[in-house]
SEDRENGU-794508 format. One record per residue: x, y, z of N, C-alpha, C in turn; residue number from 1; residue in one letter. Coordinates in nm, 3 decimals. Layout:
BEGIN
BADO, X, Y, Z, X, Y, Z, X, Y, Z, NUM, A;
...
END
This chain:
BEGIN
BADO, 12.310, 15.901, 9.010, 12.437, 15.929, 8.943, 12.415, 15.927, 8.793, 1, X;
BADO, 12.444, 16.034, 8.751, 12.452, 16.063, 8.572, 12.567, 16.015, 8.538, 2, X;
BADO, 12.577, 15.920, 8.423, 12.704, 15.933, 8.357, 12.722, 15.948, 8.171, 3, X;
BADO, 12.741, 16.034, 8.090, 12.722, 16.064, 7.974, 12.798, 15.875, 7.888, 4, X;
BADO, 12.763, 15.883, 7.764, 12.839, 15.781, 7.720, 12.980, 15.814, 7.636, 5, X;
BADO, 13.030, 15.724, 7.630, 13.187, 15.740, 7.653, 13.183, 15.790, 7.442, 6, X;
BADO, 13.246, 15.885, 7.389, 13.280, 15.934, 7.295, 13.372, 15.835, 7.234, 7, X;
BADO, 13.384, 15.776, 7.112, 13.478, 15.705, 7.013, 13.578, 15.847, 7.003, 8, X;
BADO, 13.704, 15.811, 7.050, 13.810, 15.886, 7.009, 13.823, 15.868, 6.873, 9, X;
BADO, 13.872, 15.981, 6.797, 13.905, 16.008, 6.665, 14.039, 16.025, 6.637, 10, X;
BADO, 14.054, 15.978, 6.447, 14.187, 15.930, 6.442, 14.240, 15.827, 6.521, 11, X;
BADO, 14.415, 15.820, 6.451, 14.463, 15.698, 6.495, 14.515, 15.706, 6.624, 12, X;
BADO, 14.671, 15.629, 6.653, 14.736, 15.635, 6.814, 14.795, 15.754, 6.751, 13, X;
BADO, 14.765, 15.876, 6.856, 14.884, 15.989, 6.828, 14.999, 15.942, 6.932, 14, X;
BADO, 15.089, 16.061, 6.874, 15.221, 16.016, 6.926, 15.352, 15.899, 6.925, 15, X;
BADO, 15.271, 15.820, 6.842, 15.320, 15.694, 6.779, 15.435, 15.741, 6.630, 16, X;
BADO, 15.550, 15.694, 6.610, 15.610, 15.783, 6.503, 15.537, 15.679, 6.364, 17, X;
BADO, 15.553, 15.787, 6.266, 15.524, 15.733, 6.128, 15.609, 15.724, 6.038, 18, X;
BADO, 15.728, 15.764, 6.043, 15.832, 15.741, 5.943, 15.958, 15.638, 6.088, 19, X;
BADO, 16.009, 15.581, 5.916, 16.127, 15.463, 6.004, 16.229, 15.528, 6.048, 20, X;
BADO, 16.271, 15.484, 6.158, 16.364, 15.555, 6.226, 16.463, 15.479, 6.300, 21, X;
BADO, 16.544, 15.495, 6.356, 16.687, 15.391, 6.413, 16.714, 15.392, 6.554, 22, X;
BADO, 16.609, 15.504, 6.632, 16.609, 15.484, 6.746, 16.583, 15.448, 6.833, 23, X;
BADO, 16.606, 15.361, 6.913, 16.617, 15.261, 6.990, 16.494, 15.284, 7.101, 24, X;
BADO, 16.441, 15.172, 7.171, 16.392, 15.209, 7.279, 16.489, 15.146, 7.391, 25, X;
BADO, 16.499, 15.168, 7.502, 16.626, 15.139, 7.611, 16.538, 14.980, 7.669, 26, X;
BADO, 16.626, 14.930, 7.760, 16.556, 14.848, 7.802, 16.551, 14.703, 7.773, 27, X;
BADO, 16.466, 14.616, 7.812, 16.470, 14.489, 7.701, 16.414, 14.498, 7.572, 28, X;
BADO, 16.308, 14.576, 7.566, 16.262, 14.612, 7.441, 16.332, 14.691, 7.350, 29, X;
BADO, 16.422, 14.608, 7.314, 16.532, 14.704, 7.218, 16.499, 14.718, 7.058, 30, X;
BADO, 16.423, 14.768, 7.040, 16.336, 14.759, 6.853, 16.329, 14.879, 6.828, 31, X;
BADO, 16.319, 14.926, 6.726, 16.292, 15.007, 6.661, 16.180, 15.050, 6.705, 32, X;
BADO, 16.106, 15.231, 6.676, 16.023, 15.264, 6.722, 15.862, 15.226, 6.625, 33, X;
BADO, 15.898, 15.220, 6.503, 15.816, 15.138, 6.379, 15.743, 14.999, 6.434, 34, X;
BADO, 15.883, 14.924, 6.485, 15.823, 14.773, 6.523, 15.734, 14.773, 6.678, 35, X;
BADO, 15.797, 14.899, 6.791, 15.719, 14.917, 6.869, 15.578, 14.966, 6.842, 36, X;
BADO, 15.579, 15.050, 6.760, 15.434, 15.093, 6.703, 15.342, 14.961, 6.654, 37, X;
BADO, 15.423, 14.882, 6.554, 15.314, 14.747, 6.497, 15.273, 14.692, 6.604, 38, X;
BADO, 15.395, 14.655, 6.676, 15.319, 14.550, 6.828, 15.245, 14.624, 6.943, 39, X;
BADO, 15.238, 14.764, 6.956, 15.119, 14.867, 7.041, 14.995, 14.826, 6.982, 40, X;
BADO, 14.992, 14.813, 6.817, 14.883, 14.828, 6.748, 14.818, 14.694, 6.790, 41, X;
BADO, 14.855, 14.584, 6.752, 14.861, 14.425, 6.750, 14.801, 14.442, 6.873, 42, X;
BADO, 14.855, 14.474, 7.006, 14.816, 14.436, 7.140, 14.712, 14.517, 7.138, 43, X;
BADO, 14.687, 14.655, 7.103, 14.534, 14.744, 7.112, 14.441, 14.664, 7.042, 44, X;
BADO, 14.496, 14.610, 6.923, 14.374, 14.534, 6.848, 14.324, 14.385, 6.946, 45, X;
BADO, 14.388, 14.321, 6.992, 14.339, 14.202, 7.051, 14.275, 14.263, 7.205, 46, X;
BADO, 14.296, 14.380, 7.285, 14.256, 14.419, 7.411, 14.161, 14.455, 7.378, 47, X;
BADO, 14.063, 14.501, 7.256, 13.931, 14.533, 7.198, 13.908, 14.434, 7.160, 48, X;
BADO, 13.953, 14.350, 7.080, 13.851, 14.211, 7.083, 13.815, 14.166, 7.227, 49, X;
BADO, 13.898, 14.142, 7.315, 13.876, 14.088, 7.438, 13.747, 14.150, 7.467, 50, X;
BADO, 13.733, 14.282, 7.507, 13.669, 14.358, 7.559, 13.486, 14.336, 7.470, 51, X;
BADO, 13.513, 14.352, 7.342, 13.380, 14.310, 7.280, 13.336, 14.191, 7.336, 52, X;
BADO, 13.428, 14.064, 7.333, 13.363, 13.975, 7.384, 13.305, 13.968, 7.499, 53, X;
BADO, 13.429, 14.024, 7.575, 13.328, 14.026, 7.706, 13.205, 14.098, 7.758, 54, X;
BADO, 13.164, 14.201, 7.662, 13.029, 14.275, 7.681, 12.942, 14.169, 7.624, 55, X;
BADO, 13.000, 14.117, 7.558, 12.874, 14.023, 7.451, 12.836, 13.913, 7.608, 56, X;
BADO, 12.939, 13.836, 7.631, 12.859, 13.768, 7.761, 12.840, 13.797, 7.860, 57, X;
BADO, 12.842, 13.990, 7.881, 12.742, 14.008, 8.001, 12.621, 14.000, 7.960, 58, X;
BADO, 12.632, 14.085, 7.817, 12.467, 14.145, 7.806, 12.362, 14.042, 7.686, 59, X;
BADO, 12.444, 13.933, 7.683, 12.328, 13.808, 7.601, 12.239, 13.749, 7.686, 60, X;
BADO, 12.251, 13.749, 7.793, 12.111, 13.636, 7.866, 12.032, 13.804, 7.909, 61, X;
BADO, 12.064, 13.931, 7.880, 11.951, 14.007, 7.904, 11.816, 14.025, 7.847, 62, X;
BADO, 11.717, 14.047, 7.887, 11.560, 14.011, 7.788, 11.550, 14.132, 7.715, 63, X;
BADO, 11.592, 14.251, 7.736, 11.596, 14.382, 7.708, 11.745, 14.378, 7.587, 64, X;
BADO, 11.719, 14.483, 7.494, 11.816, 14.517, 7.412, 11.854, 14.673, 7.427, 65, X;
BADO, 12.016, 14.611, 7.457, 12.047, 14.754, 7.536, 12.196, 14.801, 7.422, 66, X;
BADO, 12.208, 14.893, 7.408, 12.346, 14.932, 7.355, 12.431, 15.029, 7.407, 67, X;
BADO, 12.553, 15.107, 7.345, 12.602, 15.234, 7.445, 12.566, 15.348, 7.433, 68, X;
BADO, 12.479, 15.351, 7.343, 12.457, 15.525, 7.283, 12.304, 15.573, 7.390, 69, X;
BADO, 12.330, 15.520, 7.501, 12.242, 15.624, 7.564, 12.281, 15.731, 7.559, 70, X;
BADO, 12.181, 15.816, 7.629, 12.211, 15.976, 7.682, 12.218, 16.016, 7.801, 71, X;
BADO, 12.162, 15.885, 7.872, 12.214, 15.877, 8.040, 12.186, 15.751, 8.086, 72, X;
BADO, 12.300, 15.777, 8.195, 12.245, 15.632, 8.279, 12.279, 15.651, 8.441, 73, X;
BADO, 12.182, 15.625, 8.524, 12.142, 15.603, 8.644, 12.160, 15.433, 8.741, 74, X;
BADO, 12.236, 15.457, 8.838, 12.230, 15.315, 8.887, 12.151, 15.350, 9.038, 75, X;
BADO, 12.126, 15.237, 9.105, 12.068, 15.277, 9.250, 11.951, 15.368, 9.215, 76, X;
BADO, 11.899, 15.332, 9.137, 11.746, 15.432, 9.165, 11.659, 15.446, 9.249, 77, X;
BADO, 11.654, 15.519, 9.298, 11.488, 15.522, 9.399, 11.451, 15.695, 9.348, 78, X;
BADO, 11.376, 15.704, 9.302, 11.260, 15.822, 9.255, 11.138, 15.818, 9.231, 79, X;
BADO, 11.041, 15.918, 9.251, 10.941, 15.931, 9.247, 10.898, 16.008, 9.089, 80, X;
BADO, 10.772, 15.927, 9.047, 10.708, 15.991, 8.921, 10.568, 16.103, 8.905, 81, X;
BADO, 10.584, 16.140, 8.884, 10.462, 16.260, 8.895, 10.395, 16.258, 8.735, 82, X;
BADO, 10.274, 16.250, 8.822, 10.153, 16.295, 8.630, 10.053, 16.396, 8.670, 83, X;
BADO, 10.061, 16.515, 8.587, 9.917, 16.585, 8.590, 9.944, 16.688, 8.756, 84, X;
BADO, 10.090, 16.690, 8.781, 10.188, 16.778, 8.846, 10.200, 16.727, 8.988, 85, X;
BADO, 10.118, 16.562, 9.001, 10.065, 16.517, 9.120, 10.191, 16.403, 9.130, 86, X;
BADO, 10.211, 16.355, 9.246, 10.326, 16.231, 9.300, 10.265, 16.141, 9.271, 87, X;
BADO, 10.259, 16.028, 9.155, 10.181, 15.913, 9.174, 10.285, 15.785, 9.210, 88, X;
BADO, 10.433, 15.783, 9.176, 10.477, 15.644, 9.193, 10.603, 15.661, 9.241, 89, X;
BADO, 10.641, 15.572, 9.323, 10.793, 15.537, 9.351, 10.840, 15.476, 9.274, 90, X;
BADO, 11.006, 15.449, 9.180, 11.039, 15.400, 9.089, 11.143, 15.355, 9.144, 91, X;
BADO, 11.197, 15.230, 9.141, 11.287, 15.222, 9.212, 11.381, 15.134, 9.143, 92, X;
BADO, 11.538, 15.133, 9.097, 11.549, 15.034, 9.000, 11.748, 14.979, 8.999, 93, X;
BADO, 11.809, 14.884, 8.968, 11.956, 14.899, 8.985, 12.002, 14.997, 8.877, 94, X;
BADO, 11.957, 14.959, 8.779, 12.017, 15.043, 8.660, 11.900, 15.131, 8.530, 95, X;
BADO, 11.950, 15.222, 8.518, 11.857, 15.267, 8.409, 11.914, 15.376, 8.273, 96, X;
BADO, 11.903, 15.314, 8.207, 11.961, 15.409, 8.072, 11.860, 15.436, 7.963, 97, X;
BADO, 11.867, 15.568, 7.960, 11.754, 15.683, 7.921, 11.821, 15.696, 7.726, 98, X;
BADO, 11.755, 15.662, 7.703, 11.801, 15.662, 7.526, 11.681, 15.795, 7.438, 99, X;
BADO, 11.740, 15.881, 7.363, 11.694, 15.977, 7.306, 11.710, 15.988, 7.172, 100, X;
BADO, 11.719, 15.887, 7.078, 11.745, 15.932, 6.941, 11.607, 15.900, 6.888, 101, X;
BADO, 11.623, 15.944, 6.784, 11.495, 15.979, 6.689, 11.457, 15.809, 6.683, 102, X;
BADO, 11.509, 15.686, 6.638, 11.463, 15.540, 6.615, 11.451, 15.462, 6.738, 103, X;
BADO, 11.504, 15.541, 6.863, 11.516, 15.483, 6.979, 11.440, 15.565, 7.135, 104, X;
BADO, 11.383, 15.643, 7.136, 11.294, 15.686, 7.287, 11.247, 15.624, 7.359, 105, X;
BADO, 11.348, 15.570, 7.446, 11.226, 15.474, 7.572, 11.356, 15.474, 7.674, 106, X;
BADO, 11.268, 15.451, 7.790, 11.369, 15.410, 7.945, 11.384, 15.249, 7.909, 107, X;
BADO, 11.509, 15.225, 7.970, 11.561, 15.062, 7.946, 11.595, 15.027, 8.131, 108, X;
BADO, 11.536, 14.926, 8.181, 11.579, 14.905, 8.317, 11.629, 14.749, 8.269, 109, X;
BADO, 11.741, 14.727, 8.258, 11.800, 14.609, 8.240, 11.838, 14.496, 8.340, 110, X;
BADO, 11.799, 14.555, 8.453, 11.856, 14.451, 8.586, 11.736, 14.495, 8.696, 111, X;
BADO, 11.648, 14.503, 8.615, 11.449, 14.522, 8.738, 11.452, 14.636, 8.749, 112, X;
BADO, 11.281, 14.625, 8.788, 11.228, 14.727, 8.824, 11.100, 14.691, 8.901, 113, X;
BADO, 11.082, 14.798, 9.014, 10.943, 14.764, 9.117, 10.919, 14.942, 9.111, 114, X;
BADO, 10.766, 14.903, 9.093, 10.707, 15.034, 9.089, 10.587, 15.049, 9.205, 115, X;
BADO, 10.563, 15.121, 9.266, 10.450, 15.105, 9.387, 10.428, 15.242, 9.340, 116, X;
BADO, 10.277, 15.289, 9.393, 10.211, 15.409, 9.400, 10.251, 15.433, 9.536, 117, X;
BADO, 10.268, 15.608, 9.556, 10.331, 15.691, 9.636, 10.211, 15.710, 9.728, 118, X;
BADO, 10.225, 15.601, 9.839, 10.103, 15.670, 9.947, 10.199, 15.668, 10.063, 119, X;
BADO, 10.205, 15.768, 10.162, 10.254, 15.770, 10.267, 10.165, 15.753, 10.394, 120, X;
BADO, 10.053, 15.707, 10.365, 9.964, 15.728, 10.490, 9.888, 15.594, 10.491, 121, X;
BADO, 9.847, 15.525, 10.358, 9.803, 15.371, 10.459, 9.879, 15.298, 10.435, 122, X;
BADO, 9.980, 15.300, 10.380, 10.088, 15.171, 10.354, 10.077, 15.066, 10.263, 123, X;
BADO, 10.036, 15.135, 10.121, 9.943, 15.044, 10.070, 10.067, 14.907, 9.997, 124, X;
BADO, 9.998, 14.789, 9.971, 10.128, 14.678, 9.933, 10.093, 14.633, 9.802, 125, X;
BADO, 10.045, 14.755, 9.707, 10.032, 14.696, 9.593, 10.178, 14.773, 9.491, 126, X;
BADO, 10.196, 14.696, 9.409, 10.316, 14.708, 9.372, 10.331, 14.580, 9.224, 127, X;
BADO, 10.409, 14.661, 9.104, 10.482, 14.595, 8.982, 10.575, 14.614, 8.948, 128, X;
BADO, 10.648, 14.459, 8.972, 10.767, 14.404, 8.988, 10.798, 14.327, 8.838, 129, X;
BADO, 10.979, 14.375, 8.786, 10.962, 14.218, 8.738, 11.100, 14.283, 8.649, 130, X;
BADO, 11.152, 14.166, 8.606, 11.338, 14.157, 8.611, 11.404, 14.254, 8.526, 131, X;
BADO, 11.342, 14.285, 8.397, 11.379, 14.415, 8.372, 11.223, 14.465, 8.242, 132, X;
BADO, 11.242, 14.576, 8.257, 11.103, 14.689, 8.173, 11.179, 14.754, 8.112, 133, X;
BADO, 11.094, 14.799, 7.973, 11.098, 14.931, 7.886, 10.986, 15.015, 7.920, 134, X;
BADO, 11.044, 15.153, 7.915, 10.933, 15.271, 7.918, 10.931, 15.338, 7.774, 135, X;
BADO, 10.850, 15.341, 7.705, 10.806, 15.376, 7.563, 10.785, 15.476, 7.557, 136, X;
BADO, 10.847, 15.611, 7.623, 10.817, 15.750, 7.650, 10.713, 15.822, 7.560, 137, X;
BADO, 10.691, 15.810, 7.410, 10.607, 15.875, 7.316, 10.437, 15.836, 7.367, 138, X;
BADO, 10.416, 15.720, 7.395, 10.303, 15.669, 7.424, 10.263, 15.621, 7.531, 139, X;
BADO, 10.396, 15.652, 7.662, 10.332, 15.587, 7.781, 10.284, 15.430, 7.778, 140, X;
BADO, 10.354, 15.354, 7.730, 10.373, 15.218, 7.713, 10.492, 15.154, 7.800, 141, X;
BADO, 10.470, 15.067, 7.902, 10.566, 15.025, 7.986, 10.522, 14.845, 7.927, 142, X;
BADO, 10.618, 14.792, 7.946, 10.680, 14.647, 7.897, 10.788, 14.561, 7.960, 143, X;
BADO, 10.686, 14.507, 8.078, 10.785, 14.422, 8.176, 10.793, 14.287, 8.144, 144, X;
BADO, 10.919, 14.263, 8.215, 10.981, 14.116, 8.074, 11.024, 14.039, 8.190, 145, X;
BADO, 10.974, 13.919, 8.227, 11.061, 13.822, 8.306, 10.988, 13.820, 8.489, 146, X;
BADO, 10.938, 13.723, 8.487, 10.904, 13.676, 8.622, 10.787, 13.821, 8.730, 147, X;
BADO, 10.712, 13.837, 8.613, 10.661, 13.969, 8.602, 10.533, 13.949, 8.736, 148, X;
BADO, 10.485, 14.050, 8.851, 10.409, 14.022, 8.968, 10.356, 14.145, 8.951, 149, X;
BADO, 10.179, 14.130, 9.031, 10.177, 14.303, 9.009, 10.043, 14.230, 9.125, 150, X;
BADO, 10.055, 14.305, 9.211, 9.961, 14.305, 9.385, 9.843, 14.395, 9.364, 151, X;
BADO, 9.720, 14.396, 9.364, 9.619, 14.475, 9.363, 9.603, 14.526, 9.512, 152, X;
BADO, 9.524, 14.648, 9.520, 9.475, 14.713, 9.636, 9.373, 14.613, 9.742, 153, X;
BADO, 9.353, 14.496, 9.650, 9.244, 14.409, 9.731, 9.320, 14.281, 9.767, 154, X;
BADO, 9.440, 14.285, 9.747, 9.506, 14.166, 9.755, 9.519, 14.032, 9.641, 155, X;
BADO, 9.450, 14.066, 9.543, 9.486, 14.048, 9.417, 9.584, 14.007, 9.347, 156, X;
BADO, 9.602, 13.877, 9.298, 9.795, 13.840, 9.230, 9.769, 13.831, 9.123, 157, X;
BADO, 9.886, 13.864, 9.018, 9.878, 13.824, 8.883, 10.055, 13.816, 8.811, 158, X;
BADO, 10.088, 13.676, 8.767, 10.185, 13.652, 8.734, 10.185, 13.599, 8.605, 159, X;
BADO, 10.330, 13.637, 8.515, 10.343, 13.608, 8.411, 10.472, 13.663, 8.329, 160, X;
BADO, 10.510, 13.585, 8.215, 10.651, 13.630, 8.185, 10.639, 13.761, 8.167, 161, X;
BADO, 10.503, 13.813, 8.084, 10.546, 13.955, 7.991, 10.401, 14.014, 7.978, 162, X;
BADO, 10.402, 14.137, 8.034, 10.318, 14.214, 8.062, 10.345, 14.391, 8.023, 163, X;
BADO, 10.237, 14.429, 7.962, 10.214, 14.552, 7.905, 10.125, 14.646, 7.985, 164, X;
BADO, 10.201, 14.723, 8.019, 10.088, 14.821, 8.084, 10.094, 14.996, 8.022, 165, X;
BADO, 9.945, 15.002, 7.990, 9.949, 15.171, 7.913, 9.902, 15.269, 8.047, 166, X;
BADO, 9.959, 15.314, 8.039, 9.977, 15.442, 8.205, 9.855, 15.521, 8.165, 167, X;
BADO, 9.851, 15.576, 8.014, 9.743, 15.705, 7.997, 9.593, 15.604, 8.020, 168, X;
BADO, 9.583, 15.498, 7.961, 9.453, 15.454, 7.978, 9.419, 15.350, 8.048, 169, X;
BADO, 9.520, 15.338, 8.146, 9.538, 15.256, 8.280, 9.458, 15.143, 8.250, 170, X;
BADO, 9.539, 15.073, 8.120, 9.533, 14.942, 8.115, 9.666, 14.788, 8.097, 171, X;
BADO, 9.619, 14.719, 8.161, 9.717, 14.609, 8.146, 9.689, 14.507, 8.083, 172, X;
BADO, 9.749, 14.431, 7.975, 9.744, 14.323, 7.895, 9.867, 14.227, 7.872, 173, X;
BADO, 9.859, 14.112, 7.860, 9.940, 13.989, 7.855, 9.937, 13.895, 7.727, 174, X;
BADO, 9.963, 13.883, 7.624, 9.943, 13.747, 7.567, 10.061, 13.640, 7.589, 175, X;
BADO, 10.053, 13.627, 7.723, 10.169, 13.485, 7.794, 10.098, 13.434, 7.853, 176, X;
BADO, 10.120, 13.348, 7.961, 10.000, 13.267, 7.966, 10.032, 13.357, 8.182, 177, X;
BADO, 9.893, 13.359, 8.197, 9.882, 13.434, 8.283, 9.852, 13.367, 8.415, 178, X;
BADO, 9.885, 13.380, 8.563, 9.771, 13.321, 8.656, 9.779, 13.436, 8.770, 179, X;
BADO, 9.633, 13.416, 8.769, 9.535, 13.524, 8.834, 9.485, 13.486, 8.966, 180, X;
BADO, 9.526, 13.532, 9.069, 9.456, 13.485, 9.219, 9.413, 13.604, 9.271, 181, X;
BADO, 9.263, 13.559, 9.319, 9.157, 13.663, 9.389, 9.091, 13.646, 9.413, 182, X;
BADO, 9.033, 13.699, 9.530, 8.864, 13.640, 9.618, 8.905, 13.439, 9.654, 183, X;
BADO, 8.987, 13.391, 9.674, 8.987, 13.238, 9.668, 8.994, 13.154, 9.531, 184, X;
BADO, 8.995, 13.246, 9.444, 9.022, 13.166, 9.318, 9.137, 13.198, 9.217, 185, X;
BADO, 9.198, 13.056, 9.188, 9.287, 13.062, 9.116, 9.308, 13.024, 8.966, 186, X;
BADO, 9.296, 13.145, 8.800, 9.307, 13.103, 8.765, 9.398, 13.138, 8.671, 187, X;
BADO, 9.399, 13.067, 8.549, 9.515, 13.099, 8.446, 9.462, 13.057, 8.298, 188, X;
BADO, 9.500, 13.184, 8.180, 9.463, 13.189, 8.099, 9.557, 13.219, 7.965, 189, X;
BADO, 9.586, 13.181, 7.862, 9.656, 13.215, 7.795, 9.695, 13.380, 7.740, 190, X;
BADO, 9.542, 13.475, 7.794, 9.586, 13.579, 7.763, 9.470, 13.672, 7.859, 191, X;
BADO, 9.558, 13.784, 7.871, 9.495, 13.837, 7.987, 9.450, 14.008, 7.967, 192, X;
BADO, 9.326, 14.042, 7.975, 9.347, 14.208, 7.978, 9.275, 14.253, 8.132, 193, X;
BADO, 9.306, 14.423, 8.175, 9.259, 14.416, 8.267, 9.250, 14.580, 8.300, 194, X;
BADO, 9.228, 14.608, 8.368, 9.247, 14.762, 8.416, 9.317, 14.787, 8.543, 195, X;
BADO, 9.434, 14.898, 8.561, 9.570, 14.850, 8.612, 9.537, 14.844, 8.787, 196, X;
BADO, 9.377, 14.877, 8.829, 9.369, 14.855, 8.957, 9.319, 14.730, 8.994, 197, X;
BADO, 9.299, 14.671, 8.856, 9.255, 14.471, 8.887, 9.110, 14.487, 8.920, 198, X;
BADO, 9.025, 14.585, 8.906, 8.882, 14.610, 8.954, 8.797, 14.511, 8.871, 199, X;
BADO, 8.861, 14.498, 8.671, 8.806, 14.429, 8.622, 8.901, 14.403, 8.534, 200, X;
BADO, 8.845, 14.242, 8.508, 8.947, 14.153, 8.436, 8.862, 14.076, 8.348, 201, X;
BADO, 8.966, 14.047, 8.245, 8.950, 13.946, 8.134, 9.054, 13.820, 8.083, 202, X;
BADO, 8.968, 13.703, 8.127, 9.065, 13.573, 8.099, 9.064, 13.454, 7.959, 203, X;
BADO, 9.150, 13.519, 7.886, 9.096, 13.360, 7.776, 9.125, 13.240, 7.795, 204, X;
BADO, 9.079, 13.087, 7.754, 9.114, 12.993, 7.758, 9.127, 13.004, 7.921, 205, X;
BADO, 9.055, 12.984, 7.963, 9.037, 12.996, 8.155, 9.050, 12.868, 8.154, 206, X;
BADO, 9.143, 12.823, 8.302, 9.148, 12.739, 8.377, 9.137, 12.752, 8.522, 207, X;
BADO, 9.083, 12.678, 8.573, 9.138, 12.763, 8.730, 9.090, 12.683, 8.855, 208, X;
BADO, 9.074, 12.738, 8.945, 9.025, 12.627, 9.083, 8.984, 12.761, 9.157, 209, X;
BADO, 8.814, 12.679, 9.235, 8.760, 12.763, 9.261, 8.739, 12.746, 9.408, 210, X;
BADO, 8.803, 12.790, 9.529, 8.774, 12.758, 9.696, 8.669, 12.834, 9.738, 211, X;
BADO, 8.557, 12.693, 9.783, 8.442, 12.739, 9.851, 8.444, 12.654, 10.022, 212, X;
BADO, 8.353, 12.716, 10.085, 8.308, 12.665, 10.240, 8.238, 12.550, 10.242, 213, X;
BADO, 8.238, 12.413, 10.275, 8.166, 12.306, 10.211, 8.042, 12.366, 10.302, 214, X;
BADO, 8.004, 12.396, 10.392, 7.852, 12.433, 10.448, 7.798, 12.508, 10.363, 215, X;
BADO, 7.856, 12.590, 10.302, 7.771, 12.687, 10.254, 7.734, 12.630, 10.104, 216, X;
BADO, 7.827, 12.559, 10.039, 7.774, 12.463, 9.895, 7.653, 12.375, 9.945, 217, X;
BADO, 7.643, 12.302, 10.053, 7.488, 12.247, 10.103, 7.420, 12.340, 10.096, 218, X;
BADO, 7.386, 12.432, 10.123, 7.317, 12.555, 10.144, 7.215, 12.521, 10.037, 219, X;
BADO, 7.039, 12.525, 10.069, 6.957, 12.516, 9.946, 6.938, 12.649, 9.878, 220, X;
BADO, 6.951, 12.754, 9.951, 6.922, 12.889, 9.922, 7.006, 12.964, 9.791, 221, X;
BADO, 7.003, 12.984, 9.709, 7.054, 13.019, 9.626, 7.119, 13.194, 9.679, 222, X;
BADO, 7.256, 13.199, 9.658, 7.309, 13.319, 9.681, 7.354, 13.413, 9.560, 223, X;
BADO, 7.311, 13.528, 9.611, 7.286, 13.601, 9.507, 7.450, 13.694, 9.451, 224, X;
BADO, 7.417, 13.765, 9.325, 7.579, 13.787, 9.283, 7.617, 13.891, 9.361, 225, X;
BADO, 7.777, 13.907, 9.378, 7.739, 13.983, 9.436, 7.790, 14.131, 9.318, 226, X;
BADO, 7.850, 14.227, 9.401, 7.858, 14.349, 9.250, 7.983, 14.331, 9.182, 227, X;
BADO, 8.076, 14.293, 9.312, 8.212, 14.248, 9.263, 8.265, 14.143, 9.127, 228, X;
BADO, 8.175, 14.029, 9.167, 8.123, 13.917, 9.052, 8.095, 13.998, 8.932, 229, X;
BADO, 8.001, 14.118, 8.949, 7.900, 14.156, 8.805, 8.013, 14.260, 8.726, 230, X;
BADO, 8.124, 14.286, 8.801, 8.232, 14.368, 8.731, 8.346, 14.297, 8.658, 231, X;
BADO, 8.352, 14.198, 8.635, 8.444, 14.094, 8.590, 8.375, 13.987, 8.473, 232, X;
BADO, 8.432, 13.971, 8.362, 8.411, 13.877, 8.242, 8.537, 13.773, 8.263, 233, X;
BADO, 8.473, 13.644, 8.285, 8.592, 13.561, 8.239, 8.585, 13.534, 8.101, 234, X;
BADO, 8.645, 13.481, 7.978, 8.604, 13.391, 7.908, 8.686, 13.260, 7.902, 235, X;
END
């Protein structure tokens, strides 16, 4: 569903008289049409304060900065994204308002967004989630904000408030504090970079816990790396 944003009517109340006059309105409201005009005005002016306020405490605990001058807005999303004329993602989202001015170009998802790659044939369960994203349209810069999850093809976790991902050079970066689960190990780092299929990663200030087989730690034989290991830098 498209809906344009709502136009500031121009000028004042038409139809309202401007010169004083003696005629009555019927009714209990028996005043002049002057004094009916001041108190229309009075009551329009306080039904817009109301109204400001109350946008102000929907949209203050949002992480995203949103205003009315989109150029569209979409609720119930489910669509698919295409790059390079190919289907790569399902987009799926409650709300989304598409902003186009020259100081402002980016998608705003203010109430989440989950993005999965478009496979219809193995069912794959990797997928990035998280409470609401900006899309940075000029540069292909996406910026998910809040309780942020993203599932690798290998089963792979990685959580954190706020995460950056660049689409053209299919990379992901964090400076929040990150935790990373994979292969049996869990760790967490104050800042995180990576490449957006999790193939290889980078952890600073590493912490983490590492699950091994106690038979195989007896083991005298030294085991060798394997390639998976040799594609990954912690620091």
């Amino acid at each position: 569903m498209l809906e344009l944003p709502p136009h500031s009517a121009a000028g004042g109340y038409k139809g309202l008289p401007t010169k004083d006059t003696t005629s009555l309105v019927g009714g209990l409201f028996s005043l002049p049409c002057t004094a009916l005009s001041r108190v229309l005005i009075v009551l329009a002016g306080l039904l817009f304060l109301a109204a400001c306020s109350k946008e102000r405490v929907e949209t203050k605990n949002l992480a995203v900065n949103i205003d009315s001058l989109y150029s569209a807005r979409m609720v119930q999303l489910n669509t698919l994204i295409s790059d390079s004329g190919l289907i790569r993602y399902r987009m799926t989202a409650a709300e989304l308002l598409i902003y186009e001015r020259p100081e402002r170009n980016e998608w705003v998802f203010p109430h989440g967004l989950l993005l999965r790659p478009y496979d219809t044939i193995s069912g794959s369960k990797v997928f990035i989630k998280a409470d609401s994203a900006i899309r940075r349209t000029q540069n292909e810069e996406w910026e998910l904000i809040g309780n942020v999850r993203v599932q690798g093809p290998n089963g792979q976790r990685l959580n954190t408030h706020r995460l950056f991902w660049l689409r053209d050079s299919r990379r992901l970066y964090s400076k929040d504090t990150t935790y990373f689960f994979t292969q049996g190990r869990e760790l967490r780092g104050s800042h995180f970079e990576a490449t957006d299929d999790l193939s290889w990663y980078e952890i600073y200030d590493n912490r983490g816990v590492i699950e091994y087989e106690e038979d195989a730690a007896k083991s005298p034989s030294p085991q060798p790396a394997t390639p998976d290991t040799l594609q990954r830098g912690i620091r």
